[in-house]
N, C-alpha and C positions, 0 to 999 in steps of 0.2 A: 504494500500500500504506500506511495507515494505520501512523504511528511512535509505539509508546508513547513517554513520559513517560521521562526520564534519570533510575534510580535514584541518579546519583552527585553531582546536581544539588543544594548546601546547602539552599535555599529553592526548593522546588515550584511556589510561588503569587507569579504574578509581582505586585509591591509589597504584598507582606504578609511583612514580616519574621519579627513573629512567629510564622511556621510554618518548623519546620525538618526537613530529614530526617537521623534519627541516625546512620545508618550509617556517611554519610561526615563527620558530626561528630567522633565520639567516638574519642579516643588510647587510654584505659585498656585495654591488656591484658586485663583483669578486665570487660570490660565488649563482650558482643557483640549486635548487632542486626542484626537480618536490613535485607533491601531494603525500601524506601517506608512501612515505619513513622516516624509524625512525630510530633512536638512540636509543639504551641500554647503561649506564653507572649508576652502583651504587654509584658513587659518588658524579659525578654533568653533568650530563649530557647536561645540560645548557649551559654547555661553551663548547660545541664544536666548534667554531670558533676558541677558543684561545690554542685548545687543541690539537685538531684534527685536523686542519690544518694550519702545519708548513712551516714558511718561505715564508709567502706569498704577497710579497712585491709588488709584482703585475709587470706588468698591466697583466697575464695571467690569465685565470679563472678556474674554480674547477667550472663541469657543472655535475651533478648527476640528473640521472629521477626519474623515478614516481616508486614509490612499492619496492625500494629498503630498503635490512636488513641490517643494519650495527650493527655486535655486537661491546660489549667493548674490546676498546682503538684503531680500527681501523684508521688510519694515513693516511692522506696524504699529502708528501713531495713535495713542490712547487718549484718550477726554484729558490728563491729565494736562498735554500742553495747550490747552484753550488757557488765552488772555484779557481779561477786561479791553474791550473796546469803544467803551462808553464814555471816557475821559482823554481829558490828551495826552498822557501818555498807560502806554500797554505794559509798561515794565512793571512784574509783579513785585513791588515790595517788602510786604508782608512777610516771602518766603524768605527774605533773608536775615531775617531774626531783631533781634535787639528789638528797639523800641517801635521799631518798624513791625514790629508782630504784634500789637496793639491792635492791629486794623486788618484783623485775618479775617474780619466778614466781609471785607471787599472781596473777596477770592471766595465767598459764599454766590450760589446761586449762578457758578458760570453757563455758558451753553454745555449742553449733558446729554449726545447722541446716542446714549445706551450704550449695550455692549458690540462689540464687535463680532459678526458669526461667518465663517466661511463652512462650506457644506462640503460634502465629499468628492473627491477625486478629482481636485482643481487644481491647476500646473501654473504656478507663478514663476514668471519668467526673472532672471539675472535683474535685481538691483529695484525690483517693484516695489511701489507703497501703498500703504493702507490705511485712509487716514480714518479719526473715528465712527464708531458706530454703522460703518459700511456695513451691507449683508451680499455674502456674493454664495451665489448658487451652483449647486451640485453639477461638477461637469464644464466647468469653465475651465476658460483660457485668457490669465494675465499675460499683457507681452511685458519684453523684458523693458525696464524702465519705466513704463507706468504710474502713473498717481490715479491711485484710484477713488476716485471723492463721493460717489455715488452708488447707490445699489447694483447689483449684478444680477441676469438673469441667468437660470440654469440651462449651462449649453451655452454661453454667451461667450464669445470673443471681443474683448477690449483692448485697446490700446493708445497710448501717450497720455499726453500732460496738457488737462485732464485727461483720464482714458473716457474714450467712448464706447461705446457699441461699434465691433467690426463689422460683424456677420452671428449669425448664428452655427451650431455645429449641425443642428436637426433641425426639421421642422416641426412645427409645432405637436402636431399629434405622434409624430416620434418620441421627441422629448417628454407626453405624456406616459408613454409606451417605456421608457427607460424609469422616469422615476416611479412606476406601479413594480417592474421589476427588482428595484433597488439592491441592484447585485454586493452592495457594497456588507449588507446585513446577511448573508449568504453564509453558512460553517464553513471555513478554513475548508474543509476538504474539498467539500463543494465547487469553491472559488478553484481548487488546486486540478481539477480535472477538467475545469475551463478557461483555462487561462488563453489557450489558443482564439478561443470564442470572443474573450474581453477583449482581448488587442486587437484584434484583425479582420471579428464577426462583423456582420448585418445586426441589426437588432430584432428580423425575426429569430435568428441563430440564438440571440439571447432569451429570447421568451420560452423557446423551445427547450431552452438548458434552465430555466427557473425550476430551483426543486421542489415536487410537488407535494401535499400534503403537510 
């Protein structure tokens, strides 16, 4: 019997550090990731908590699914860097203590996008960001360098600064047709005897491989 891959395995690819898988990385509370989404960074891919995602003062959360590609220096920007805009000037203050901490309810009540959700099996390209409370959808394509400032649609290809809408991957009743499937929730083993299917199938191919019962 064919044995997937160890979701809980740090590094997937044996001697290539910088590939990492997040799940069993990352501490934050505030920060969830589904099974076998990785990380690429030739540096230290290790810290992407401290690296990769900015300004996360919380209480909002950075919620990414299962099977997502994130290349290197991929970012994403938390509520936490929003600044008073309402005055002349935006420089916060308050954070930098002393008596200037007095007037920490000026930094009450800034703009508050929620949390941030990326959905399953979404390939972000070299050097993309993601600024707050974005939601991008199962099945996307960030291109590489990207600001992504707006919602995503599942199946949606965007790109630049801002990203747009490219194209779609499906059409529409296709893209219906894939997330009733949601191969992503499939048993490991399941997934492991279709893998040929997920890459390179039709999406009748996939309904036809959904396991039944």
């Amino acid at each position: 019997m064919p044995v997937p891959p160890d979701p809980t395995t740090l590094h997937p690819m044996p001697g290539q550090p910088r590939v990492v898988l997040l799940k069993p990385l990352v501490t934050s509370p505030l920060i969830e990731v589904g099974e076998f989404t990785y990380y690429d960074d030739p540096e230290d891919a290790t810290a992407f908590e401290t690296r990769n995602v900015l300004y996360h003062y919380g209480p909002e959360k950075l919620v990414i699914g299962k099977f997502c590609a994130l290349g290197t220096g991929v970012r994403f920007l938390m509520n936490g860097a929003n600044h008073r805009m309402d005055g002349p000037s935006t420089f916060p203050f308050p954070t930098m203590g002393g008596a200037w901490a007095d007037h920490f309810d000026l930094l009450t009540g800034l703009p508050d996008r929620g949390d941030t959700v990326v959905g399953h099996d979404v390939w972000f390209g070299h050097g993309a960001t993601v600024l707050p409370g974005v939601r991008i959808g199962h099945g996307a394509i960030i291109g590489a360098g990207s600001v992504v400032t707006s919602d995503v649609p599942d199946y949606g290809i965007v790109g630049g600064n801002p990203a747009r809408l490219l194209r779609t991957r499906y059409s529409d009743a296709d893209t219906a047709r894939l997330l009733a499937v949601a191969w992503w929730d499939w048993p490991a083993e399941h997934l492991t005897a279709h893998v040929r299917t997920l890459m390179s199938g039709s999406v009748d191919a996939l309904e036809a491989a959904t396991p039944r019962g």
